[in-house]
VOGU-3710 file (C-alpha; in Angstrom, 3 decimals, decimal comma):
1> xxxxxxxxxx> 0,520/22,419/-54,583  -1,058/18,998/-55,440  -4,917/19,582/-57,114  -6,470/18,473/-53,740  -4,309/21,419/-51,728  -5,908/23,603/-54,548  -9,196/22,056/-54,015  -8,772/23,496/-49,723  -7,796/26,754/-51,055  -11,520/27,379/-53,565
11> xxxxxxxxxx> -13,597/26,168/-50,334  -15,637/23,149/-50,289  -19,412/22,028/-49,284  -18,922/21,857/-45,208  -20,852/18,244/-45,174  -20,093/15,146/-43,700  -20,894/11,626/-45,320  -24,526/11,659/-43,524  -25,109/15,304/-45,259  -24,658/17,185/-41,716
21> xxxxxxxxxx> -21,787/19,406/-40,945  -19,074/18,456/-38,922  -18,738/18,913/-35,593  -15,758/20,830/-35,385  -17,201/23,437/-33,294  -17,868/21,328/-29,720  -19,829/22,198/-27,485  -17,057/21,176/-24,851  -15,411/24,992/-26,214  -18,151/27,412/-25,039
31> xxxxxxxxxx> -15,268/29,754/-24,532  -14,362/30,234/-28,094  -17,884/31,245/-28,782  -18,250/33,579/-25,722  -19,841/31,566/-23,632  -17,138/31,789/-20,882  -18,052/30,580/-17,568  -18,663/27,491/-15,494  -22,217/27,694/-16,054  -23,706/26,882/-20,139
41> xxxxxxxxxx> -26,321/29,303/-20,186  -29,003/27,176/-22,492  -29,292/23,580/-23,841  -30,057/21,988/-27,070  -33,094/19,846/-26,850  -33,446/17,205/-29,777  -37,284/16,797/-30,772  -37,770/13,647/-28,771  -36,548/16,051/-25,582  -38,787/18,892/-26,955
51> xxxxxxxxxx> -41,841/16,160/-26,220  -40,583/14,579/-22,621  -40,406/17,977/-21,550  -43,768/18,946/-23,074  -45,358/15,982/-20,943  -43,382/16,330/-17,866  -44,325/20,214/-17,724  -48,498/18,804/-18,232  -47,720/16,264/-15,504  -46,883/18,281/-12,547
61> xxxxxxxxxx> -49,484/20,722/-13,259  -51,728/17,506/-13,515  -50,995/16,541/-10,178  -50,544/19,345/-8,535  -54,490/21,078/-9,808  -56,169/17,907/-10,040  -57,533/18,678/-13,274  -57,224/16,652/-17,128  -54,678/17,022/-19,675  -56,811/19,228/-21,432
71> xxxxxxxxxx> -57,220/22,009/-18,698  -53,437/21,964/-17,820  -52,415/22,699/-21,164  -54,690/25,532/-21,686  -53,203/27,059/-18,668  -50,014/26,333/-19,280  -49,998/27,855/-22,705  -52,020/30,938/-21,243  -48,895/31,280/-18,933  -45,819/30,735/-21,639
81> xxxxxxxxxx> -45,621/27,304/-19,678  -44,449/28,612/-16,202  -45,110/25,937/-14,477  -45,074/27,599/-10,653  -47,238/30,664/-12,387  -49,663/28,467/-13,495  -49,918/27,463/-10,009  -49,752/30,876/-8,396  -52,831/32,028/-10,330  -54,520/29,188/-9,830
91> xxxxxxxxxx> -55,223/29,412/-6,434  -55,161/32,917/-6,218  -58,586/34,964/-6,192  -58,515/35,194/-9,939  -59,318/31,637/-10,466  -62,835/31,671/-11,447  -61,966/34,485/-14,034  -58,876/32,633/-15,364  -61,638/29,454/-15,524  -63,570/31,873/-18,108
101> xxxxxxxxxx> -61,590/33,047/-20,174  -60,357/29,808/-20,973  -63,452/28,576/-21,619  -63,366/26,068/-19,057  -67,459/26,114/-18,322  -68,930/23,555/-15,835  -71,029/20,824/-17,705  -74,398/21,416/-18,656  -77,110/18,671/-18,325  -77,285/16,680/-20,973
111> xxxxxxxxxx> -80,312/16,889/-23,575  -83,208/14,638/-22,614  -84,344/13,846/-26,053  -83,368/10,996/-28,317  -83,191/13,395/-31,494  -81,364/16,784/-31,703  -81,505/19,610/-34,274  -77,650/20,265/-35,426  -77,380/24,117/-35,910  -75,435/24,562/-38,629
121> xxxxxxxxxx> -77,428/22,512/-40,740  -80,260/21,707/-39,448  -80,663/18,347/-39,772  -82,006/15,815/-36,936  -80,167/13,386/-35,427  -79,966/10,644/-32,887  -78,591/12,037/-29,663  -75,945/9,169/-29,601  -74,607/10,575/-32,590  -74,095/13,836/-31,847
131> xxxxxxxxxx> -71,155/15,643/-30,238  -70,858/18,258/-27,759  -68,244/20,360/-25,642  -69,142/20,724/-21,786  -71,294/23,959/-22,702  -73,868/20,672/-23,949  -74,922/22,353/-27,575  -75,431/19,616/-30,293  -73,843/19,385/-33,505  -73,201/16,366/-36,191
141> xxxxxxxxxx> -70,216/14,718/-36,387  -69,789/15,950/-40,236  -70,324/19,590/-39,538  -67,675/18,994/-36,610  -65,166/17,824/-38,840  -65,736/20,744/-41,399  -65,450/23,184/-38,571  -62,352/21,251/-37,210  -60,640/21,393/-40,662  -60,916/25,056/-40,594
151> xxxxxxxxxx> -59,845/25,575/-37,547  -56,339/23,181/-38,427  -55,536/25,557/-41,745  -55,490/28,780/-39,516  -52,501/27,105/-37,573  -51,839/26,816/-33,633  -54,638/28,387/-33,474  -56,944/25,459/-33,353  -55,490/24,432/-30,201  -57,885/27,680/-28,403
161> xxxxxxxxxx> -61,125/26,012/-30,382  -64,411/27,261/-29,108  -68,097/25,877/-29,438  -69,733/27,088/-32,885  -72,718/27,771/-31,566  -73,799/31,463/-31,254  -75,891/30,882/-28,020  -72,158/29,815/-26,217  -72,473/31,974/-23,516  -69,627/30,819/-22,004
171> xxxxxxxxxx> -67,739/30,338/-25,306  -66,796/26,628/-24,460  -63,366/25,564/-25,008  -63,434/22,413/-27,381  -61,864/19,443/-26,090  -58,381/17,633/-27,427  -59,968/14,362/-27,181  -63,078/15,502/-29,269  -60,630/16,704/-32,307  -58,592/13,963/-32,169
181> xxxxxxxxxx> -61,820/11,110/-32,254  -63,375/13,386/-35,843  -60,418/14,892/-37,458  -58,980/13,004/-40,447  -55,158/10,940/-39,924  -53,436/13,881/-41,289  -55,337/16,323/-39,363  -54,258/14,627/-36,039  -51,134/14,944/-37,382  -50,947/18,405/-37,468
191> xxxxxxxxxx> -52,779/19,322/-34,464  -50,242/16,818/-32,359  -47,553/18,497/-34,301  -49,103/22,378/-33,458  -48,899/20,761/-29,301  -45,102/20,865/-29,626  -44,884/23,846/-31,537  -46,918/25,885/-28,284  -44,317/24,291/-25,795  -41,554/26,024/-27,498
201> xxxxxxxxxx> -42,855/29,109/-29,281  -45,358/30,091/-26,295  -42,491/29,499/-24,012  -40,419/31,897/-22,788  -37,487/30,565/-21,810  -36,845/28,357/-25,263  -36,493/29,359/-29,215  -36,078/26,798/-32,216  -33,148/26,454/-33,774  -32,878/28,732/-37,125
211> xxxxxxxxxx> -30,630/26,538/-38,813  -31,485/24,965/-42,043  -33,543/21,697/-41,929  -33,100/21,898/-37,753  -35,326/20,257/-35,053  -33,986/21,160/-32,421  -34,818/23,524/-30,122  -32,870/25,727/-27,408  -33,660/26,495/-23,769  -32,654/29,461/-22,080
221> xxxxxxxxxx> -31,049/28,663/-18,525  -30,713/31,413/-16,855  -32,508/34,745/-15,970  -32,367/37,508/-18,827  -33,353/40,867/-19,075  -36,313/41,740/-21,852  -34,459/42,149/-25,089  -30,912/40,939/-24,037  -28,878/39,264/-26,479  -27,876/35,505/-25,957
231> xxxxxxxxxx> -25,405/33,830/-28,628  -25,845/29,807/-28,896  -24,550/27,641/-31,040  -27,094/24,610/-31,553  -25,988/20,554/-32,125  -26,340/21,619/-36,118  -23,473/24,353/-35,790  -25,830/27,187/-36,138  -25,494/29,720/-34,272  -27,887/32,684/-33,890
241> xxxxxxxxxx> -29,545/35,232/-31,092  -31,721/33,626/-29,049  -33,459/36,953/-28,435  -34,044/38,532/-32,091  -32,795/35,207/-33,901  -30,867/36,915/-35,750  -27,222/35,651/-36,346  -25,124/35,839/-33,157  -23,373/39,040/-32,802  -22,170/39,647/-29,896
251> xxxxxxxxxx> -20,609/42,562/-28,736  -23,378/44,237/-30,293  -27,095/44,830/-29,510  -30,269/43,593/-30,989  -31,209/47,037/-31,767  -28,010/48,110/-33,648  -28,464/44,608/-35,395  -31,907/45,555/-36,696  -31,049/48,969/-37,769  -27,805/47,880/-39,442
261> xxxxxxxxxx> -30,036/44,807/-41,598  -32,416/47,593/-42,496  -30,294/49,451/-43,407  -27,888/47,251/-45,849  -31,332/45,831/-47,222  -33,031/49,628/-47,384  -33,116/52,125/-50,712  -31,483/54,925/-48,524  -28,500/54,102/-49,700  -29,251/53,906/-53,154
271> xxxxxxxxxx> -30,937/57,583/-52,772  -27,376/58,813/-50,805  -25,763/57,264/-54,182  -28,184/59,045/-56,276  -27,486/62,053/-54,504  -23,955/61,763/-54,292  -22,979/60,598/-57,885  -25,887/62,171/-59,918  -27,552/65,451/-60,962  -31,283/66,407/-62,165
281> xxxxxxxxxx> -32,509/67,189/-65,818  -33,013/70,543/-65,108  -35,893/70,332/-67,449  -37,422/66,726/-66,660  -35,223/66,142/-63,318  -34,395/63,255/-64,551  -31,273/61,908/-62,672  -28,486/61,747/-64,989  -24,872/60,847/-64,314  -21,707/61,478/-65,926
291> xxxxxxxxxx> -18,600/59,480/-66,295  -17,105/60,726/-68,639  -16,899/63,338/-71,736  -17,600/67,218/-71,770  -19,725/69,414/-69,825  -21,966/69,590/-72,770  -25,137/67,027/-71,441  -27,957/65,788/-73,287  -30,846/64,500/-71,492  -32,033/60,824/-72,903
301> xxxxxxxxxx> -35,417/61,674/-71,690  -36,716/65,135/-72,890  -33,350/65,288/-75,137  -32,718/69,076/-73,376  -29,021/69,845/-73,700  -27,777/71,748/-70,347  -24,350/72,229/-69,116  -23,367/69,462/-66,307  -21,566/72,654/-64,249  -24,220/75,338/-63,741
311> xxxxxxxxxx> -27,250/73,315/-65,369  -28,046/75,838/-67,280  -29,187/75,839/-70,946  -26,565/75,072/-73,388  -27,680/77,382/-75,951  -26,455/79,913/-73,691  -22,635/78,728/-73,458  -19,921/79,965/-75,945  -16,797/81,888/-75,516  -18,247/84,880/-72,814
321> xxxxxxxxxx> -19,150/81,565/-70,252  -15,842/80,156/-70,779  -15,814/77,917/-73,820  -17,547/74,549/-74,146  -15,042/72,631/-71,815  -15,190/74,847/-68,771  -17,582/77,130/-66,974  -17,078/79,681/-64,938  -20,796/80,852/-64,499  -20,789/77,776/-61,343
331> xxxxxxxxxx> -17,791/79,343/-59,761  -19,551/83,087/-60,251  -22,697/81,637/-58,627  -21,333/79,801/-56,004  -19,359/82,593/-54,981  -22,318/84,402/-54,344  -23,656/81,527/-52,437  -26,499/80,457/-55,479  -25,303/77,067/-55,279  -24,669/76,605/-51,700
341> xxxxxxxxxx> -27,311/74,333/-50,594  -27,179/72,248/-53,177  -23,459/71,514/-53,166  -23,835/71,393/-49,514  -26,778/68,816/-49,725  -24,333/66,506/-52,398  -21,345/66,697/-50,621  -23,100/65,496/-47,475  -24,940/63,071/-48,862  -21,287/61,881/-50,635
351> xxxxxxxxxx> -19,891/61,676/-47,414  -22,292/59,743/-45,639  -22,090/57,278/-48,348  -18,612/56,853/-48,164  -18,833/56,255/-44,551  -21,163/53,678/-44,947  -19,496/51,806/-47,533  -16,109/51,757/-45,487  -18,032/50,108/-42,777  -20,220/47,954/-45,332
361> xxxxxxxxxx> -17,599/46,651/-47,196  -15,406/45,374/-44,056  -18,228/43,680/-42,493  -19,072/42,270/-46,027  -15,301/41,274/-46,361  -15,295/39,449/-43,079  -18,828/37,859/-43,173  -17,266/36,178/-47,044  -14,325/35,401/-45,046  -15,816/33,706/-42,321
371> xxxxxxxxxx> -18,164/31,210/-44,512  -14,730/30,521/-46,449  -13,341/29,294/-43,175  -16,308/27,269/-42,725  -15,530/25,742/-45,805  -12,382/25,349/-45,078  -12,410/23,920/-41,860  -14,633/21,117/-43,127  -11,915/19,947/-45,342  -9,429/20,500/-42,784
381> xxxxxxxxxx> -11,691/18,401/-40,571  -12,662/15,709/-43,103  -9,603/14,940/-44,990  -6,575/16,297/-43,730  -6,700/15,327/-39,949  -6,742/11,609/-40,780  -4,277/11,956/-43,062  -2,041/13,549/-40,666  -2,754/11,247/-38,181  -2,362/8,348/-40,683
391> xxxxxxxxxx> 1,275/9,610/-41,731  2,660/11,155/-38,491  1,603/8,205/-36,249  -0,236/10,506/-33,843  -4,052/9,984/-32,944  -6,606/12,243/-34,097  -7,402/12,932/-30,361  -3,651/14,779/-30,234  -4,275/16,948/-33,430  -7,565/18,799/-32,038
401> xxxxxxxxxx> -5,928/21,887/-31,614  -6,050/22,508/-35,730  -9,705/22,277/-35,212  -9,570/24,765/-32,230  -7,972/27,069/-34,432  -10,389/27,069/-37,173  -13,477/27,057/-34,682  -11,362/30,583/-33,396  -11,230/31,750/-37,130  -14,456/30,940/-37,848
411> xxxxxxxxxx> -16,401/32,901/-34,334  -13,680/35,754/-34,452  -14,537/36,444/-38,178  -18,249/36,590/-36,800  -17,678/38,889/-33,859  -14,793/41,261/-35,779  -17,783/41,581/-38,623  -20,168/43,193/-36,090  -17,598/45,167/-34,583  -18,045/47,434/-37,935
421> xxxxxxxxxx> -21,479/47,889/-37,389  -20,874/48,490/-34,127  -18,743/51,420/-35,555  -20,615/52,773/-37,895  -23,517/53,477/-35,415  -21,179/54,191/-32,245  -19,427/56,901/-33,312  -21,226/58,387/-35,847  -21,161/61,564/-34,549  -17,250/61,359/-33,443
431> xxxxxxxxxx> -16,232/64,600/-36,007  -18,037/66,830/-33,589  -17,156/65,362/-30,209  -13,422/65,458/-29,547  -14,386/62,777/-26,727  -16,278/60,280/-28,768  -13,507/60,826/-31,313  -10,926/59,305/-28,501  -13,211/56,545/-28,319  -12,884/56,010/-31,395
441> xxxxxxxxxx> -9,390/55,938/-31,885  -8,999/53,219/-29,009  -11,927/51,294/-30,615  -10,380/51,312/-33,570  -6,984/50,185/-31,587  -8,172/47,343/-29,713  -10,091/46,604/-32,789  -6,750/46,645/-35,350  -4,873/44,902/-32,598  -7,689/42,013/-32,483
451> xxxxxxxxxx> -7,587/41,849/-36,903  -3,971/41,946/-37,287  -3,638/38,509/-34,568  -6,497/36,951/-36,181  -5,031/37,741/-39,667  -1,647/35,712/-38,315  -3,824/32,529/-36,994  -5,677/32,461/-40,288  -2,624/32,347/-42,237  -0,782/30,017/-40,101
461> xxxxxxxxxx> -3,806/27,649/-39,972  -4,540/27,738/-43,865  -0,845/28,270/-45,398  1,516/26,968/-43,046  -0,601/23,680/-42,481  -1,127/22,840/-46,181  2,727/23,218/-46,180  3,104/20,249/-43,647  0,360/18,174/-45,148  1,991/18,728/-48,646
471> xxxxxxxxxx> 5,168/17,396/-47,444  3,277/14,561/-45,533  1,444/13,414/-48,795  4,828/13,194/-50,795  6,028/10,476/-48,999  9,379/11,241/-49,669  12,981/10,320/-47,601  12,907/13,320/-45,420  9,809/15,000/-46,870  8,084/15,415/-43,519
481> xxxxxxxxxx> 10,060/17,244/-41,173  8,094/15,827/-37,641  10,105/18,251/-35,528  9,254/21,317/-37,462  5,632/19,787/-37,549  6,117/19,604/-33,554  7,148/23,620/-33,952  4,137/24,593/-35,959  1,556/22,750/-33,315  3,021/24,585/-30,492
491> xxxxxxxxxx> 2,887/28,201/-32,988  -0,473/27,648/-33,628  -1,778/26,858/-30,097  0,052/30,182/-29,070  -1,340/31,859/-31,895  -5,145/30,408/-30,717  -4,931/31,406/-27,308  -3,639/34,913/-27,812  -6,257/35,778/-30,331  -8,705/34,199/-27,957
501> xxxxxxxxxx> -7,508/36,892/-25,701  -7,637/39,894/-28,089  -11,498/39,299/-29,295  -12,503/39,102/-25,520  -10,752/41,946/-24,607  -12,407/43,682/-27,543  -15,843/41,827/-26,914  -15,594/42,844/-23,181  -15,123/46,227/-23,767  -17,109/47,324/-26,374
511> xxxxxxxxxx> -20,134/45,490/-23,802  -18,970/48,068/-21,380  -18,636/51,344/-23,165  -15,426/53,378/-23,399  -16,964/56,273/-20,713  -14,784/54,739/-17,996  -11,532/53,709/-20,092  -8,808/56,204/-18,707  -9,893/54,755/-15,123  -9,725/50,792/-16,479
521> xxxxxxxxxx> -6,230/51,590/-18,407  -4,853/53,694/-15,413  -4,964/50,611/-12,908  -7,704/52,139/-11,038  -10,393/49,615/-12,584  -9,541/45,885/-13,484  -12,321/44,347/-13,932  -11,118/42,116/-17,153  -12,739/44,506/-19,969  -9,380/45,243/-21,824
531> xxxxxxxxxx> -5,566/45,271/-21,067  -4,041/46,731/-18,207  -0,907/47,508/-16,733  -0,725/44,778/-14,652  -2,673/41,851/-15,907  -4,099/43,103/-18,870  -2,981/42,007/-23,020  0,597/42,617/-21,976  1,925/40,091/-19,676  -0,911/37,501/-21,223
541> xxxxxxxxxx> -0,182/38,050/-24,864  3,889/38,068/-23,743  3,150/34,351/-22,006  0,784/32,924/-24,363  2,836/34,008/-27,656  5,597/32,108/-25,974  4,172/28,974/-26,423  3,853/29,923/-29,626  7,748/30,289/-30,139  7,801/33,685/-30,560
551> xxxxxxxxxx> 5,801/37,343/-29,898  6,020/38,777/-33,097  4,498/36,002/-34,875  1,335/35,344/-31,689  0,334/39,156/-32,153  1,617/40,362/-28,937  4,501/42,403/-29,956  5,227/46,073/-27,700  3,012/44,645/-25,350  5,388/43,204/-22,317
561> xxxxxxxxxx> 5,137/44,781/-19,069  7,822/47,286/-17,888  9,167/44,112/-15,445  9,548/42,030/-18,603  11,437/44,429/-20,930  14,246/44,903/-18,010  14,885/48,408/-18,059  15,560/51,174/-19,935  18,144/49,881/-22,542  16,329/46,751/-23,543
571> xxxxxxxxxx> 13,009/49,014/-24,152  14,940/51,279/-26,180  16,869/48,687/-28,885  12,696/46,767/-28,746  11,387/50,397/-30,013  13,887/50,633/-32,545  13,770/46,959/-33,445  9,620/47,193/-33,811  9,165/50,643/-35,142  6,843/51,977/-32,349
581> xxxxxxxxxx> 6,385/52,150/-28,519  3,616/51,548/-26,380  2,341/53,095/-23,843  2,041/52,147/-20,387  -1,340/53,471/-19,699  -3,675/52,387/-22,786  -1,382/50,186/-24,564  -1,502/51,921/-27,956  1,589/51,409/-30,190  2,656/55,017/-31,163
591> xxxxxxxxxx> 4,616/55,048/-34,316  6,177/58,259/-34,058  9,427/57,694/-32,119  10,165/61,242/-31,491  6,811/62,002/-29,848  6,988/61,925/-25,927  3,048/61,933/-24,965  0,879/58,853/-26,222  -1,019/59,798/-29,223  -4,110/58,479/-27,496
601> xxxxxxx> -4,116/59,723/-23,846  -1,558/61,698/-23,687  0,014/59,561/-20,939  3,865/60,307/-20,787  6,069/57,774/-22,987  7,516/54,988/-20,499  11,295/54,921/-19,353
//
């Protein structure tokens, strides 16, 4: 491999020449991010759209209440900027209270003097130079600006500005125009900039973008329950939950997301490690833990000397406990159920650690894995398409589907990383439930069949492409073999579309449950979540990894229909030839040939 190949392999900063990444992910392929559908469920506004819409929003409500800028916004923000609420309680009987507690008072007669006391500090002035909300009390234009100033360092706050004086009744609203005329250039600035701010985080229906250094906002297009989830993928390629703004992870929930986050940032696992891998100073309890050496402990604290088995003083150990290397007091004492709770208590607490960290360290595995690919695909995207398209003659328009493949990497690392901690909370209590523990076992299924296609596509993508750009950069008499480069493309669409299939298939069901999954798997329900007999993974996978050139390699192997394996013979010499069978009803791939039932369901094996 030539230093640049090794260069793809160690990852690379995912930035174009203008600093941004690239856009590899479209959003022209909504489907590879679970977004399937006609209909794009949100937008990306850019900050010029974030202000059009801003105006166009105080516009209508302009025209439609007859009332100033100033008064529409208020009401508008006061309503997450529903325009047709704002309208609806408008004209409803509620008006003159909404008018309140706005602070929209009528105007007061103005002061019939040509000098005014200001009341914060007391000072006369000419009337001319004084300034006033609608409510009609007088203050100087300095002690304005100092309460102004204040108001702009508490944040959006400012925008709900009130009169200072303590005889408000009506707690006057202070108007835009009047903050804009005495606050400082900066200051205008920043209440302008706190305007756009309300229009997206006092709306409902849109979210900014949490990518780094990102504008942009997102607007939510369609109707959505309180707290569901809602992957997007902004203009910036970050994608994240509209609802908790969290990373995307669908299939699972906002709820498991924040538990799981606590959770990997919480002590409790440090405690359940304390617990599991430790033991008190019987003396101090200072935890102590031992790695290696004899039973014969000395505490670095309080220097007490115990014996690690029983914990009992080491004075008292000699040949009647069983010699300084082994104890048998522990076994004497446990027997008569001394030590019960507490080996009870550590072996739980050692088993729920080792729980979590199987879970842990998979989604850990695939959430490095998936910001390699990121990597990755921005070299891919950068410097080996246009060599490709440079050597083989072929416009970079005809090699997208290399990109498609590493935009499916990249989101199915994403949603098989969740899928763990989807696990780990799903079935926790599967050991006691011989039903959940089915579950489990075809979660884990669909789940193994999804990581072993992906695992194929990632591997043909990374390996098996650096193999044909190698040979393309050696420029070499037959060192670029176009028709086996021909072979590849086709293998790697396959390999694309079938583990497409797999994640949605695993997505879709683990959105649904597994309560109804012998009905789905039996033919009675098809409603898409997972495969089926008739036109579930098998005949798709079969079709799809035929494009690819062949079904091992797409992922889809034991999974044709009974039509497609042509009777009994052919299944039989595919069983021996694969290792396993599959069976008809839930599609698992039993490995024991001998066994007649499916491991899973206990369906009876095909014929």
């Amino acid at each position: 491999m030539s230093d640049s190949d090794e260069e793809f392999r160690s990852g690379s900063e995912m930035e174009d020449d203008d600093g941004s990444e690239p856009e590899f992910m479209d959003e022209d392929d909504d489907d590879d991010y679970g977004f399937a559908g006609a209909e794009v469920p949100y937008r990306v506004l850019p900050k010029q759209e974030i202000d059009k819409q801003r105006k166009k929003a105080l516009d209508e409500v302009q025209g439609v209440l007859d009332v100033d800028e100033d008064v529409a916004m208020r009401l508008l923000r006061k309503y997450k900027w529903d325009v047709s609420r704002v309208q609806e309680e408008w004209f409803s009987p509620k008006g003159e209270q909404i008018r309140k507690s706005l602070g929209l008072v009528d105007e007061a007669p103005s002061s019939s003097g040509r000098e005014a006391r200001c009341n914060i500090c007391f000072d006369e002035y000419p009337v001319g130079e004084m300034r006033c909300a609608a409510c009609k009390h007088l203050f100087c234009k300095e002690c304005w600006r100092g309460y102004i100033s204040n108001a702009l360092v508490s944040g959006p706050a400012c925008l709900d500005l009130r009169c200072p004086s303590t005889e408000c009744k009506g707690k006057a609203c202070v108007p835009s125009g009047l903050i804009m005329e005495l606050a400082r250039p900066e200051e205008r600035d920043k209440y302008c900039a706190y305007m756009v701010r309300s229009f997206v985080e006092d709306n409902g229906s849109m979210s900014w973008c949490t990518g780094k250094n990102c504008e942009n906002a997102i607007e939510c297009l369609v109707d959505r329950e309180p707290g569901e989830p809602l992957d997007v993928i902004c203009s910036c390629s970050a994608t994240f939950c509209f609802n908790c703004k969290e990373e995307a992870h669908r299939p699972v929930s906002c709820e498991t997301v924040t538990r799981w986050m606590t959770k990997n940032s919480a002590e409790s696992e440090n405690m359940n490690w304390i617990l599991a891998n430790t033991k008190p100073c019987p003396k101090c309890s200072r935890p102590i833990e031992k790695h290696q050496g004899c039973m014969h402990m000395t505490c670095s604290q309080c220097r007490f000397e115990f014996c690690w088995l029983c914990q009992g003083d080491w004075k008292e150990h000699g040949e009647r406990t069983g010699g300084f290397y082994a104890c048998n007091r522990f076994e004497t004492a446990k027997r008569k159920g001394d030590y019960d709770d507490e080996v009870r208590r550590r072996e739980n607490a050692k088993a729920s650690l080792e729980r979590y960290m199987h879970y842990f360290e998979r989604y850990d595995a695939h959430s490095k894995a998936r910001e390699k690919a990121r990597q990755d695909a921005s070299k891919v995207s950068k410097d080996w398409l246009e060599q490709l398209a440079d050597i083989t003659k072929t416009p970079t328009s005809q090699l997208k589907f290399i990109n498609d493949a590493w935009s499916q990497i990249v989101e199915c690392r994403r949603q098989l990383k969740w899928t763990y901690a989807y696990g780990y909370y799903a079935f926790e209590n599967a050991d006691r439930d011989p039903e959940l523990a089915r579950h489990k076992g075809f979660f884990e299924f669909l789940q193994g069949d999804a990581e072993r296609s992906l695992e194929r596509l990632h591997e043909a993508a990374e390996k098996d492409l650096g193999v044909h750009v190698s040979k393309a950069r050696s420029q070499v008499e037959g060192g670029f073999d176009a028709e086996a480069f021909q072979n590849f493309r086709k293998n790697l669409i396959g390999l694309t579309d079938v583990t497409a299939g797999f994640f949605d298939k695993l997505v879709r069901q683990l959105e649904k449950g597994f309560g109804s999954m012998e009905a789905d798997y039996a033919g009675q329900v098809d409603d898409g979540a997972g495969p089926s007999n008739g036109n579930g993974a098998g005949t798709a996978v079969e079709d799809k990894a035929g494009a690819g050139g062949s079904t091992s390699a797409a992922g889809g192997k034991g999974r044709r229909s009974k039509k497609a394996r042509g009777g009994d013979e052919e299944m039989e010499q595919l069983v021996g030839e694969q290792g396993f069978w599959t069976c008809s009803k839930c599609t698992f791939n039993n490995t024991d040939l001998s066994q007649r039932r499916c491991e899973v369901c206990n369906e009876p094996r095909p014929r």
